[in-house]
C-alpha positions as CSV (number, residue, x, y, z in Angstrom):
1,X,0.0,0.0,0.0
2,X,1.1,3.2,-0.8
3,X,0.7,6.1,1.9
4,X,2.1,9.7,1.6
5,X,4.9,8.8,4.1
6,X,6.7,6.0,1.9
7,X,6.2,7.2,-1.8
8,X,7.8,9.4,-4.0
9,X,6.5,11.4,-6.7
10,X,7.9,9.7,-10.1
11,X,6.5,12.1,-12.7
12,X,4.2,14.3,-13.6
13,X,2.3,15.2,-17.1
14,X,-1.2,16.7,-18.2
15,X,-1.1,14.0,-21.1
16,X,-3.8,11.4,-20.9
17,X,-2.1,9.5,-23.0
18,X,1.5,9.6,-21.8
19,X,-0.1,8.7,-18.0
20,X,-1.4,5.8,-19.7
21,X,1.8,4.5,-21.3
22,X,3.7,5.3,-17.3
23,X,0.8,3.2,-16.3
24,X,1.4,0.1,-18.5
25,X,5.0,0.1,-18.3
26,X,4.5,0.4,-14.2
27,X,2.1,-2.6,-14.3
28,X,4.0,-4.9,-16.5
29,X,6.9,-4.6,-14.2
30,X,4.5,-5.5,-11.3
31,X,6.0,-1.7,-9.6
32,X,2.9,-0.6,-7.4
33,X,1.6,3.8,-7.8
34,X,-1.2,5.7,-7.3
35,X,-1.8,8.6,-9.7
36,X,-2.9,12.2,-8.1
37,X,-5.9,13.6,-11.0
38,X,-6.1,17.6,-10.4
39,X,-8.4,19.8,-12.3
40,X,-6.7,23.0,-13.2
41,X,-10.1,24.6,-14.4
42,X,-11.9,23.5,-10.5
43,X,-12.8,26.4,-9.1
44,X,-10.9,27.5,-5.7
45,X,-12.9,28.3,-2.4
46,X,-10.8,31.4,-2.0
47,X,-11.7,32.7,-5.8
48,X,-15.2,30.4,-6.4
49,X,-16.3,32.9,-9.3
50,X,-12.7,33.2,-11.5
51,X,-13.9,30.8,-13.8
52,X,-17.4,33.0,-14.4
53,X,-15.3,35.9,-15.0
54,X,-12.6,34.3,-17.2
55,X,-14.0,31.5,-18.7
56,X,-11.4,28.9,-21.1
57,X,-11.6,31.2,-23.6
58,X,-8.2,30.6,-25.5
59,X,-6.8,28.2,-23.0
60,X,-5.8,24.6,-23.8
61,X,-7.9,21.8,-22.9
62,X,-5.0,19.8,-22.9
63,X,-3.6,21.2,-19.9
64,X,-6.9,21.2,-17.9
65,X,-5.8,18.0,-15.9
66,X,-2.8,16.9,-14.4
67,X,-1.4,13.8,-13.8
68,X,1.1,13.2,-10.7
69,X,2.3,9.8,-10.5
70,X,3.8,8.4,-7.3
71,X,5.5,5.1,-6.4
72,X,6.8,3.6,-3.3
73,X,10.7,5.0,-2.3
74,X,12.0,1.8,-2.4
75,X,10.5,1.5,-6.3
76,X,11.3,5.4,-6.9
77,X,15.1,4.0,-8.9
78,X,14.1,1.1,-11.2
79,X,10.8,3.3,-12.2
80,X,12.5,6.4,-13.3
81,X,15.3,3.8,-15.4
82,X,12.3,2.2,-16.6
83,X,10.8,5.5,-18.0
């Protein structure tokens, strides 16, 4: 099990493709992660009406989620060779 006390953040990307591809080669090497999903376009408590007043408008969807991949310390070395 991974916990926030024994991982190690591996990489991060707002591809959902390129997530996928860490994901398989993790998996087929049996190395244990957990993937953090943040929404870049979620509004904030401290500014809840940015996104009314900005909209996307000439932003990138690409970049509206990103992707932080974390593995356990001890699996931190042979992931990052393995990437």
């Amino acid at each position: 099990m991974i916990t926030i006390f024994n991982r190690r953040e591996l990489t991060t990307t707002f591809s959902m493709s390129g997530q996928s591809k860490i994901r398989t080669v993790l998996e087929n090497n049996k190395i244990d992660y957990t993937i953090k999903t943040v929404n870049r376009k979620k509004t904030s408590p401290f500014d809840a009406g940015s996104r009314a007043r900005t909209g996307s408008f000439g932003e990138s969807a690409d970049l509206m989620y990103e992707y932080i991949i974390y593995v356990k310390k001890q699996d931190y070395e042979r992931a990052r060779h393995l990437l």
